[in-house]
N, C-alpha and C positions, 0 to 999 in steps of 0.2 A: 117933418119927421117921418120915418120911414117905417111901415108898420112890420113887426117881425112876420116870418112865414109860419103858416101852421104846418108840422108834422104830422105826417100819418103813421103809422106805426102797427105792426101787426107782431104777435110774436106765440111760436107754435106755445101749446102747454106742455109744462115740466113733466107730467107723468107720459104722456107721448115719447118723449126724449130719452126717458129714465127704460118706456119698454123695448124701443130701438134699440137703443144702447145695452141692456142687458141684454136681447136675442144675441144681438151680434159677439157680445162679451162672452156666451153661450155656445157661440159657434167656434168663437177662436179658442177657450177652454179644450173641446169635444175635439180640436185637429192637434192642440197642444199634447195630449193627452191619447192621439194615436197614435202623433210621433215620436211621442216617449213609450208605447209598449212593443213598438219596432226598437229601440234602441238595444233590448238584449241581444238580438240578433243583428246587429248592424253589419252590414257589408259594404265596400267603399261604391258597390254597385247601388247599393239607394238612396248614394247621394244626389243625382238628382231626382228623385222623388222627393228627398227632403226639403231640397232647395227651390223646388218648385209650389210645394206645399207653404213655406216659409214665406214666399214671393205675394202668393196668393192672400195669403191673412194681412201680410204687408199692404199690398196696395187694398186690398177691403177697405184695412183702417185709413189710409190717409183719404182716399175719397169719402167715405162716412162720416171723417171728420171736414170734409168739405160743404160739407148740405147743411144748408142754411137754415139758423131757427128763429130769425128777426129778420124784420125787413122795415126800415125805415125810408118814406118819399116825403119830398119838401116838394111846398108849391110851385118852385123854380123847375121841378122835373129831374132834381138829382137822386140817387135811392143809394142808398147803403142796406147791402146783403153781409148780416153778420155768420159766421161761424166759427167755430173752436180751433178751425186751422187759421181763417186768415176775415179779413174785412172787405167787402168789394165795391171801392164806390163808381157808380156808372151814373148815366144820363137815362133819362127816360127813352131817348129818341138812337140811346144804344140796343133796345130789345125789338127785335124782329116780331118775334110769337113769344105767345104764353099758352102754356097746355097745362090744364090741370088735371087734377089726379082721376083714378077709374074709380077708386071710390072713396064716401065721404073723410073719410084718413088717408094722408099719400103724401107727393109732392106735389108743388108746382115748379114747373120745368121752364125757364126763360133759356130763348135762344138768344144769345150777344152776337158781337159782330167777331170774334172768334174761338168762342167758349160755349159752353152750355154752364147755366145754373141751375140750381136745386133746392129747394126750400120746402122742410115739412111744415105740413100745412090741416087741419080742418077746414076741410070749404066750406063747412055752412058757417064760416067765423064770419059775423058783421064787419069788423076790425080788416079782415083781409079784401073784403071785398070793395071797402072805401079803398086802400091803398093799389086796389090794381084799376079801379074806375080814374083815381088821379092820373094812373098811369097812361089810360086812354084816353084822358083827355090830352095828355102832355106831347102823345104822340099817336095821333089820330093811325098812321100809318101798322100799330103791334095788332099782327091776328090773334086772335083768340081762341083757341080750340079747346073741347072737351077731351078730358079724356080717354 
């Protein structure tokens, strides 16, 4: 009989997420809200500043909503990066480098073999630090960098 795998599992905290997500909900407010006191004066000339402005909050969000707030590794070396855009599942032996964050709140940053990811993270999290030791062992080959 075949014994299941244990999961590893790490997954940032809700009020971390909850203060991201409000800065940024902050930020997009604060340009929503300059380009509505331009509007009295609108000229077909600040249309591209509108649309460039409009561009900018655009991609903020779809990347912010790309950073990862879970990370799950099986002992087989597969890992699932969750986020609120999409799910990503890779191999161990997919991540080049891991760089973590400059201070004890941030991200950690995996390089794949044609993408970057991105996972908020606490580094002093015990939880995190089992799931990226799994990782090195799965594939002796990922650098590790600070920082």
């Amino acid at each position: 009989m075949k014994t299941p795998q244990r999961t590893y599992a790490y997954e940032a905290p809700s009020l971390y997420l909850i203060l991201f997500y409000s800065i940024l909900s902050a930020w997009t407010l604060a340009a929503i809200f300059y380009l509505g006191s331009k509007l009295e004066h609108f000229a077909t000339a600040d249309l591209p500043h509108w649309l460039i402005m409009a561009f900018i909050v655009g991609i903020t969000w779809y990347f912010s909503l790309g950073i990862s707030y879970k990370i799950e590794a099986e002992e087989d070396g597969s890992v699932r990066l969750t986020s609120y855009r999409r799910v990503l599942q890779i191999r161990a032996a997919d991540i080049s480098v891991v760089q973590g964050p400059f201070l004890p709140i941030g991200f950690v940053r995996f390089r794949l073999q044609r993408e970057k990811a991105y996972l908020f993270c606490v580094a002093t999290n015990h939880a995190l630090h089992e799931v990226l030791s799994l990782l090195s062992s799965k594939n002796p080959d990922i650098k590790f960098k600070s920082g």
